[in-house]
C-alpha positions, 0 to 999 in steps of 0.5 A, a space after each residue: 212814092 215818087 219814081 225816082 225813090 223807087 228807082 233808087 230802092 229797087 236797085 240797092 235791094 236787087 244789088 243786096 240780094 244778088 246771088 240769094 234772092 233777085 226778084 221779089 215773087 222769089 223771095 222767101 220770108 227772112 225769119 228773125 234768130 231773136 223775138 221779144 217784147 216788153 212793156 204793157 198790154 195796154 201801152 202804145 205798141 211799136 215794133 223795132 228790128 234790128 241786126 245787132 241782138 244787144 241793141 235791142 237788149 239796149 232799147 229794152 232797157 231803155 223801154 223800161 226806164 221811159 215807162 217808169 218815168 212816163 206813165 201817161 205815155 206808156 209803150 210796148 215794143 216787139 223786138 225783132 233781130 235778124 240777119 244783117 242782109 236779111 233786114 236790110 233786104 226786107 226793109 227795103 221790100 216792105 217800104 217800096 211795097 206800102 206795108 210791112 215794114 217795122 215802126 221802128 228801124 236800125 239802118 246800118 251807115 252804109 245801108 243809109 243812102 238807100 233811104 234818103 232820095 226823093 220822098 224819103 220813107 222816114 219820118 223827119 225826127 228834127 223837132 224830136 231832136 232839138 232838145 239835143 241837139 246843141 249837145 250832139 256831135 253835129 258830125 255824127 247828126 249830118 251823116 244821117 240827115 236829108 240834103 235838106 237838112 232834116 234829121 232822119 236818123 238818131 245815130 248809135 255813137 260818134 266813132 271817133 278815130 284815134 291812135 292806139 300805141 302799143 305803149 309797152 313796145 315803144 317804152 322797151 325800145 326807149 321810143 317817145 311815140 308822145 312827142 308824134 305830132 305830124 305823119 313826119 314825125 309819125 313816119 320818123 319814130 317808124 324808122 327808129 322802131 324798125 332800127 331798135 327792133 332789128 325790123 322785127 316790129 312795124 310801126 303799123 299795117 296798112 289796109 288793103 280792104 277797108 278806107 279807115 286811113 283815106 277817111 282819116 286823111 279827107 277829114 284832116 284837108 276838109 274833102 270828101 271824096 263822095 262829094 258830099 249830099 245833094 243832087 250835085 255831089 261828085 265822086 273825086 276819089 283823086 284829092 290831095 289828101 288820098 294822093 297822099 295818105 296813099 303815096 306815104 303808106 306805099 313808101 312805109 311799105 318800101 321802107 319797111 316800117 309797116 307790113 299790110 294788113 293781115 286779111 285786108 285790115 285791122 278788124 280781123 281775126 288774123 291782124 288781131 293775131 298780128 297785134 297780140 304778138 307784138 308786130 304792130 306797135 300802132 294803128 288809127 282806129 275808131 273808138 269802138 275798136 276799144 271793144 275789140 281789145 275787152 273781147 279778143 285780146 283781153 290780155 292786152 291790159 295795161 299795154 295800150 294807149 290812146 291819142 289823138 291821131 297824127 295831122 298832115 299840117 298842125 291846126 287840121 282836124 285829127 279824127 273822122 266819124 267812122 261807122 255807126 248805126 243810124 235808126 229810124 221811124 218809118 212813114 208806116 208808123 202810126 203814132 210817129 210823134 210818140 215813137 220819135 220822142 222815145 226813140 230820141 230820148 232813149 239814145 240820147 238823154 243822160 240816161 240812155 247815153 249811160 247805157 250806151 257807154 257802159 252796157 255797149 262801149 260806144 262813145 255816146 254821141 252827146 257831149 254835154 256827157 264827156 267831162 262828166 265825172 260819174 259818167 265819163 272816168 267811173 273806174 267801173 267802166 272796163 275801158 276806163 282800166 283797159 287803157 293808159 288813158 280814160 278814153 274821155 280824156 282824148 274825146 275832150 280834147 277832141 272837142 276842144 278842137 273841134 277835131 271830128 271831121 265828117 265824111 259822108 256816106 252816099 248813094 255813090 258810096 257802095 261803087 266807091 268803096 267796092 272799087 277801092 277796097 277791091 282793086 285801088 288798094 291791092 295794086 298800089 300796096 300790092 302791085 305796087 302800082 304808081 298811086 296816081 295811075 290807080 287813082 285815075 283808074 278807079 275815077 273811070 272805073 266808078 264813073 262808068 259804073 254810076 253812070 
């Protein structure tokens, strides 16, 4: 491998393992919580690992249905689940040291950049991609891609941002939260909820450890504030779009048409708390947030829908990709070919896609699926009753639009995202800190800590 690789892994698994494990002669061996394997003695064998137990429960099923229909090529995969760090750490120690590592890999979006420098480790999966190609979110392919181009990764699921209301808040009210085109108009139904309500209800929290909202406001003007993939991209955390999702939120806050959110975001124990109570009427969230209501607020049913989200300016873009799973074949698999074209098909095919909708709750990634009656508004599917709308409704129009922005994630990923989730968003939600003295602060703060 070449230095500058070397350099880069090093550093992420010494940073990943701070406080457990610093050098690699100090290490001790991470065990997986879960092993099983499927498929026949006699067919290729594979490992995979993975950090999530029911995406190898998934990519079983999937082994199962590929050796079914491809008896002249049958395969055998041991999967391996381990701890989200562990993994991680591990996978990263088993590359730089030649050995070790799995054929097959899940490798979490914000891990990905540690994977992708000069002489990547991973096998390019552009031509096992192609016969998808033309159907996947194109968002979703980049984001796990080289600065060249190659397809390193087969992503999990789009992600897709919307806007979940509390319909049964806003219809006990007489509010038309339908008609909320534009943040103005957003910020105007805010001002007549916290009227009606006697300010008992907030229109929505804002975050102080999570960039959901900044993501969704980048993609809407077209920036990224990691600039992007290649040698040359430039961390500007200062864009119009984050001066001024920021500088609306502060003024919500002001106003008080929106609280902060319990224990940093809406992903929480305690800001699910805050939602099942009633204190927020709405908030933007990917897609996989459905999964949230089936798990933790299953008495919800019937009270919630889903938009798309609101834009600054009409004709702008009105989701953003938000988290995922990217997953990989190593350069120490040997039969790349084969595990490539499985690892492809059982992701993005009709028949993988299924599964992904159906078994994980995902959005699947392949579009060609979305208008699908049988797969997209089958009334078997729990999310399809959850809500007031058939998720797939808004993910068509969505694609309609070509709505779904991307933002990357990068090398310089984990400095930004500690700055702001840390420090940026306390002390101008918080603090109250003028939004535009954070912002200068957190540009010095990680320039000088990316160098």
């Amino acid at each position: 491998m070449k230095k500058k690789w070397l350099t880069m892994l090093l550093a992420a698994s010494m940073v990943a393992s701070m406080g457990t494990v610093a050098f690699a002669e100090e290490e001790t061996e991470a065990a997986p919580s879960a092993v099983t394997t499927v498929g026949p003695e006699d067919g290729t064998h594979f490992e995979l690992w993975s950090f999530v137990d029911v995406h190898n429960e998934f990519y079983a099923n999937m082994v199962n249905e590929w050796n079914e229909q491809n008896p002249d090529k049958q395969i055998q995969i041991t999967f391996s689940t381990y701890p989200y760090s562990d993994m991680h750490n591990k996978l990263m120690m088993s590359l730089q040291a030649g050995s070790g590592a799995p054929d097959m890999c899940d490798i979490e979006i914000g891990q990905f950049p540690n994977y992708v420098g000069e002489d990547c480790p991973l096998y390019d999966m552009t031509d096992a991609l192609a016969p998808y190609e033309d159907s996947l979110v194109k968002a979703r392919l980049d984001v796990y891609s080289r600065a060249d181009g190659a397809r390193i990764g087969v992503p999990t699921h789009v992600g897709a941002t919307v806007m979940y209301w509390n319909a049964d808040i806003f219809e006990q009210y007489g509010l038309d939260y339908k008609s909320v085109k534009t943040w103005d108009d957003y910020t105007a139904l805010g001002e007549q909820l916290k009227e009606a309500s006697n300010g008992e209800v907030y229109l929505t929290s804002v975050d102080t450890g999570g960039t959901d909202w900044l993501w969704l406001a980048m993609a809407e003007y077209g920036e990224d504030w990691t600039g992007g993939l290649g040698e040359d991209a430039e961390v500007n955390v200062q864009l119009d779009s984050v001066q001024k999702m920021l500088t609306m939120q502060q003024e919500w806050l002001n106003d008080g048409i929106a609280m902060i959110s319990t224990d940093g975001h809406t992903d929480t124990d305690g800001c699910r708390a805050q939602i099942v109570d009633g204190k927020i009427a709405s908030f933007p969230k990917a897609m996989w947030y459905m999964s949230r209501f089936t798990n933790y607020m299953p008495d919800e049913k019937g009270k919630w829908d889903i938009t798309t989200c609101p834009v600054f300016e009409e004709g702008q873009k009105c989701s953003v990709g938000i988290g995922g799973t990217g997953t990989v074949v190593t350069n120490e698999c040997e039969n790349p070919e084969l595990a490539a074209e499985w690892l492809a098909w059982a992701k993005c095919s009709e028949e993988g896609e299924k599964h992904i909708w159906n078994d994980l709750g995902f959005d699947v990634c392949n579009e060609s699926l979305w208008s699908d009656e049988a797969f997209a508004y089958d009334e078997s599917n729990q999310y399809n009753t959850f809500f007031r709308v058939k998720p797939y409704e808004v993910l068509n129009e969505l694609a309609a639009d070509d709505a779904i922005g991307t933002i990357y994630t990068t090398s310089n990923s984990p400095a930004l995202n500690e700055q702001i989730n840390t420090y940026t968003l306390n002390e101008i939600f918080v603090d109250g800190m003028d939004v535009a003295d954070a912002l200068q602060e957190a540009q010095d703060a990680i320039e000088s800590e990316i160098g």
